[in-house]
mmCIF file of the C-alpha atoms, coordinates in Angstrom:
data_MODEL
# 
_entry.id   MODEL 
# 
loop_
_atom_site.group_PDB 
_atom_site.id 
_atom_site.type_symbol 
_atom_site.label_atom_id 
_atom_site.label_alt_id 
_atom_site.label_comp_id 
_atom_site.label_asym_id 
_atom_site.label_entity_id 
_atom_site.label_seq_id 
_atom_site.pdbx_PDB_ins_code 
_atom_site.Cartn_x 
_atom_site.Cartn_y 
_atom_site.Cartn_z 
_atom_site.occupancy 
_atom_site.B_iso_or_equiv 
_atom_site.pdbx_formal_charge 
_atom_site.auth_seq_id 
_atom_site.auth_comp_id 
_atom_site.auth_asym_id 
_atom_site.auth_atom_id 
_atom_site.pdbx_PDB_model_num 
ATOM 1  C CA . UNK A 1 1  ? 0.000   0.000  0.000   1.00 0.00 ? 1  UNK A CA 1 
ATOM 2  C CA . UNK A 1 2  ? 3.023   2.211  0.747   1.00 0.00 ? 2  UNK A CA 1 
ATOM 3  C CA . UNK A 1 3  ? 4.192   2.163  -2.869  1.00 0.00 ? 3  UNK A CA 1 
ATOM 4  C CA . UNK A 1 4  ? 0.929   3.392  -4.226  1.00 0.00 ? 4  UNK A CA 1 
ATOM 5  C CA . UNK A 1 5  ? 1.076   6.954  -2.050  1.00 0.00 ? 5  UNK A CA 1 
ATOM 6  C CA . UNK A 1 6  ? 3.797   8.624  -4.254  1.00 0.00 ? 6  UNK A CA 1 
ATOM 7  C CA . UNK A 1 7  ? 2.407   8.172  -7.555  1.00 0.00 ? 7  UNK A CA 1 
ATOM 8  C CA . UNK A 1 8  ? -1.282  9.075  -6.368  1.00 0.00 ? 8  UNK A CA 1 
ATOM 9  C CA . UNK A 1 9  ? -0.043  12.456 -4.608  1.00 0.00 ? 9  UNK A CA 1 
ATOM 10 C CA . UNK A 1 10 ? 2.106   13.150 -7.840  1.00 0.00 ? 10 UNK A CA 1 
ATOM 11 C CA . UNK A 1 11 ? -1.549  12.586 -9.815  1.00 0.00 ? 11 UNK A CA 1 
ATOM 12 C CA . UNK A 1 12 ? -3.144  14.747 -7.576  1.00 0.00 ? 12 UNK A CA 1 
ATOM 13 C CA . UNK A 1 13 ? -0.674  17.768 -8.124  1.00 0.00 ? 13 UNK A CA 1 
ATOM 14 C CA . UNK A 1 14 ? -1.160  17.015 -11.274 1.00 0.00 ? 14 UNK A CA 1 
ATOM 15 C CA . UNK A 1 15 ? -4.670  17.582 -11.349 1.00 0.00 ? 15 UNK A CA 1 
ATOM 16 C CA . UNK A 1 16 ? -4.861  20.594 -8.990  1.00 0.00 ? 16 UNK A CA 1 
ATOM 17 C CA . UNK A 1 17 ? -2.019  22.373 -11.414 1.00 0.00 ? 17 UNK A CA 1 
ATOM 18 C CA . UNK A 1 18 ? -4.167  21.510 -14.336 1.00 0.00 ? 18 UNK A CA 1 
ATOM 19 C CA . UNK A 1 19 ? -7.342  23.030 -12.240 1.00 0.00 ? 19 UNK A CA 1 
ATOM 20 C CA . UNK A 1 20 ? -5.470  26.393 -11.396 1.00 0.00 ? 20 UNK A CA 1 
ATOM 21 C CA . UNK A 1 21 ? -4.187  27.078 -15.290 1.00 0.00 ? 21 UNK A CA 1 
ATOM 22 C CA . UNK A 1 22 ? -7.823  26.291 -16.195 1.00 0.00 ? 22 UNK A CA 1 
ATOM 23 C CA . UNK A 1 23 ? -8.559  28.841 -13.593 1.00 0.00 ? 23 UNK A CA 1 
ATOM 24 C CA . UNK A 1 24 ? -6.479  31.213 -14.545 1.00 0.00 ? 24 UNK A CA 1 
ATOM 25 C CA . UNK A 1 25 ? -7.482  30.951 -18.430 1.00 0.00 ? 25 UNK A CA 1 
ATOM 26 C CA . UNK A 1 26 ? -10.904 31.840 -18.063 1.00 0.00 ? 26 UNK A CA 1 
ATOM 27 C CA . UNK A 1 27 ? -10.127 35.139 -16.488 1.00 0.00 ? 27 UNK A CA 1 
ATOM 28 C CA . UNK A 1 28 ? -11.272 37.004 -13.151 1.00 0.00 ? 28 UNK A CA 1 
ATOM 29 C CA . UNK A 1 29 ? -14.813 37.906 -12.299 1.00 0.00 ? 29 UNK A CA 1 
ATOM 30 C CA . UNK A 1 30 ? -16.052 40.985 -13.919 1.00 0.00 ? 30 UNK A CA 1 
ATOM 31 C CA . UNK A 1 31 ? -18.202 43.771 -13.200 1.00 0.00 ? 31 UNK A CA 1 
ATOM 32 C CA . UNK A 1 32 ? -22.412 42.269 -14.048 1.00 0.00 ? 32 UNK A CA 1 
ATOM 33 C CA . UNK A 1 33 ? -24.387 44.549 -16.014 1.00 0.00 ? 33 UNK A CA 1 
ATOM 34 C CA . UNK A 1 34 ? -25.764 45.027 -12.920 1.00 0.00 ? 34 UNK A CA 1 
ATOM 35 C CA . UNK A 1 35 ? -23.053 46.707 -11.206 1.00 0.00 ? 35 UNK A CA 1 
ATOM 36 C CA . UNK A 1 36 ? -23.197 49.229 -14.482 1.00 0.00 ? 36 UNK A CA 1 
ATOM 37 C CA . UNK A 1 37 ? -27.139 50.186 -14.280 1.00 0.00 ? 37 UNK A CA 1 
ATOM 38 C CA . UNK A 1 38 ? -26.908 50.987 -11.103 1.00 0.00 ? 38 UNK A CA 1 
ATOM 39 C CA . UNK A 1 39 ? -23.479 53.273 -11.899 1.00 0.00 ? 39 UNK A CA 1 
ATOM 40 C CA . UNK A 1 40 ? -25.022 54.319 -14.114 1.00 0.00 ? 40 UNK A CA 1 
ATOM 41 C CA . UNK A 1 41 ? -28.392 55.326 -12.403 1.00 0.00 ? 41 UNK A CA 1 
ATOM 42 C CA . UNK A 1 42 ? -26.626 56.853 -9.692  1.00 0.00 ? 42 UNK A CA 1 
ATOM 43 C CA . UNK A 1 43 ? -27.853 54.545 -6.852  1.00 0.00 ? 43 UNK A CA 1 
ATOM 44 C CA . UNK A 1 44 ? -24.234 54.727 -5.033  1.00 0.00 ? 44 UNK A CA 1 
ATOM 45 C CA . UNK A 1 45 ? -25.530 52.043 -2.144  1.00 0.00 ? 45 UNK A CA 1 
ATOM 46 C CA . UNK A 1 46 ? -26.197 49.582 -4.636  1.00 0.00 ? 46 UNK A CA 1 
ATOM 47 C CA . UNK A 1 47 ? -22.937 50.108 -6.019  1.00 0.00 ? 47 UNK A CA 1 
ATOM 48 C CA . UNK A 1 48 ? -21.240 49.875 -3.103  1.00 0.00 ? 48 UNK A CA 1 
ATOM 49 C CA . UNK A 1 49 ? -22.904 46.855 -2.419  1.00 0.00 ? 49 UNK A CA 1 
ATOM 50 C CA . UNK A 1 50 ? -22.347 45.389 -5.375  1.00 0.00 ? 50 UNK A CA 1 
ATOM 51 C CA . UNK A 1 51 ? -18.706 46.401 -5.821  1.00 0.00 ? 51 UNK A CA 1 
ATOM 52 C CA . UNK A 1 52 ? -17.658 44.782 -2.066  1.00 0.00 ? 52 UNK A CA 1 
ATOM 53 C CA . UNK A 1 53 ? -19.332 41.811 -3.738  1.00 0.00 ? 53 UNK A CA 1 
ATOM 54 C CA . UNK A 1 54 ? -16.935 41.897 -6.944  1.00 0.00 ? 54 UNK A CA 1 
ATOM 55 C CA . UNK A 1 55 ? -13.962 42.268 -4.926  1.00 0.00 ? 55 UNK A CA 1 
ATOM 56 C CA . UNK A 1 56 ? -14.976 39.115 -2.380  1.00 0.00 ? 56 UNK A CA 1 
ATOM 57 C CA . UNK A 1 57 ? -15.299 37.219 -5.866  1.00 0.00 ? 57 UNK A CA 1 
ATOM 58 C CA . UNK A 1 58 ? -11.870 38.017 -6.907  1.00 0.00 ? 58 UNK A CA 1 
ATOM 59 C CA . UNK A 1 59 ? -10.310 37.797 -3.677  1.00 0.00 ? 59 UNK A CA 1 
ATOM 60 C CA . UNK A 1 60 ? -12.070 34.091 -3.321  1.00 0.00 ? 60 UNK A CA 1 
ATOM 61 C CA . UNK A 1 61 ? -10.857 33.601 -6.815  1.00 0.00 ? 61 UNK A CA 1 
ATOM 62 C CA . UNK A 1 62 ? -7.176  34.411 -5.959  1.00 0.00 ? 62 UNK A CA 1 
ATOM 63 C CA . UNK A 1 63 ? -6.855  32.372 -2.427  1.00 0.00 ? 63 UNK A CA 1 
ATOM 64 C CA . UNK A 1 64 ? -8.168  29.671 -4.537  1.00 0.00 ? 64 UNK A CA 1 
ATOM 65 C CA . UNK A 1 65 ? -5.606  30.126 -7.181  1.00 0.00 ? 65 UNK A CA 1 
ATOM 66 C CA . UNK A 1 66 ? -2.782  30.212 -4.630  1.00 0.00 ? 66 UNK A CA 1 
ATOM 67 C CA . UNK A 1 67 ? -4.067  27.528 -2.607  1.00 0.00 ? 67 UNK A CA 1 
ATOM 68 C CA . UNK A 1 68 ? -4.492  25.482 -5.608  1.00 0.00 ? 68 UNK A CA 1 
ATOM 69 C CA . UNK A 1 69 ? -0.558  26.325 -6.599  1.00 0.00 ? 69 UNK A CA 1 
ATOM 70 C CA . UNK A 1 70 ? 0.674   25.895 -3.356  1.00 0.00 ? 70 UNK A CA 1 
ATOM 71 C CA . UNK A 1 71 ? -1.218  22.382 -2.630  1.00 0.00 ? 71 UNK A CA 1 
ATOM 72 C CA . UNK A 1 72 ? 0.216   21.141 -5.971  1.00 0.00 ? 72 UNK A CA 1 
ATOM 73 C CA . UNK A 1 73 ? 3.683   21.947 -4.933  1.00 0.00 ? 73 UNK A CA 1 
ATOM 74 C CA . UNK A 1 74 ? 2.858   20.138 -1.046  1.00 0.00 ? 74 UNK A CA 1 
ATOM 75 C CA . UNK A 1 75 ? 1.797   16.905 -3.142  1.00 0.00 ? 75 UNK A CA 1 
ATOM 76 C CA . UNK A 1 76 ? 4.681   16.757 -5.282  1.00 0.00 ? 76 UNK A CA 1 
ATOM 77 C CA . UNK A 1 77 ? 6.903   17.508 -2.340  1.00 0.00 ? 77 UNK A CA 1 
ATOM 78 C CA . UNK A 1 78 ? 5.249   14.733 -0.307  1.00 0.00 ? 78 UNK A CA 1 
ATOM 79 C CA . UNK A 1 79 ? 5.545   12.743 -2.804  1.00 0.00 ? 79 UNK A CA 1 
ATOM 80 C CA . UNK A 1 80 ? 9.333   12.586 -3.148  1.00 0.00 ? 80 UNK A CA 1 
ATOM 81 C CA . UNK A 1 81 ? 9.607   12.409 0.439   1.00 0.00 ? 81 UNK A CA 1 
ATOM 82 C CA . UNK A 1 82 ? 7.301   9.100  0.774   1.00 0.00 ? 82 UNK A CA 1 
ATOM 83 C CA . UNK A 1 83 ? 9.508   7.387  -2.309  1.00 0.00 ? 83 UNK A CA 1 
ATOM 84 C CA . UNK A 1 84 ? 11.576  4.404  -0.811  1.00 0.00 ? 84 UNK A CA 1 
ATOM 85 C CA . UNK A 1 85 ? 13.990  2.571  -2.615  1.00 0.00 ? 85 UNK A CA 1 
ATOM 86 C CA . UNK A 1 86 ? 12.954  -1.100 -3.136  1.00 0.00 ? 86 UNK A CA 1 
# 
């Protein structure tokens, strides 16, 4: 059972890198149309309301990201430290 933990931690960095570059290709949130009526209207509570939302998106989005990066590089860390010789 041992032998099986480095190459299913190296699988799973794999995975979570592929998951952040997938991430990171499709872009950050963006303001909604939403966010623009109401600029545009005038209606600054609404705005504010709906810009704190934005930023909580992209600030989830990014602590994602890095925890994403940062788990793949703890797997693939792991897993070199679990390989035994035979």
């Amino acid at each position: 059972m041992h032998h099986l933990l480095p190459p299913l931690f190296l699988v799973l960095a794999l995975a979570m890198a592929i998951a952040a570059f997938a991430m990171l290709a499709v872009g950050p949130p963006e303001p909604s149309v939403e966010l623009h009526r109401v600029t545009a209207a005038g209606d600054e509570t609404a705005r504010d309301a709906l810009e704190a939302d934005l930023e909580r998106q992209q600030l989830k989005r990014n602590l994602l990201l890095t925890c994403l990066f940062v788990g793949s590089g703890v797997m693939i860390a792991t897993a070199f430290v679990t390989m035994r010789p035979r």
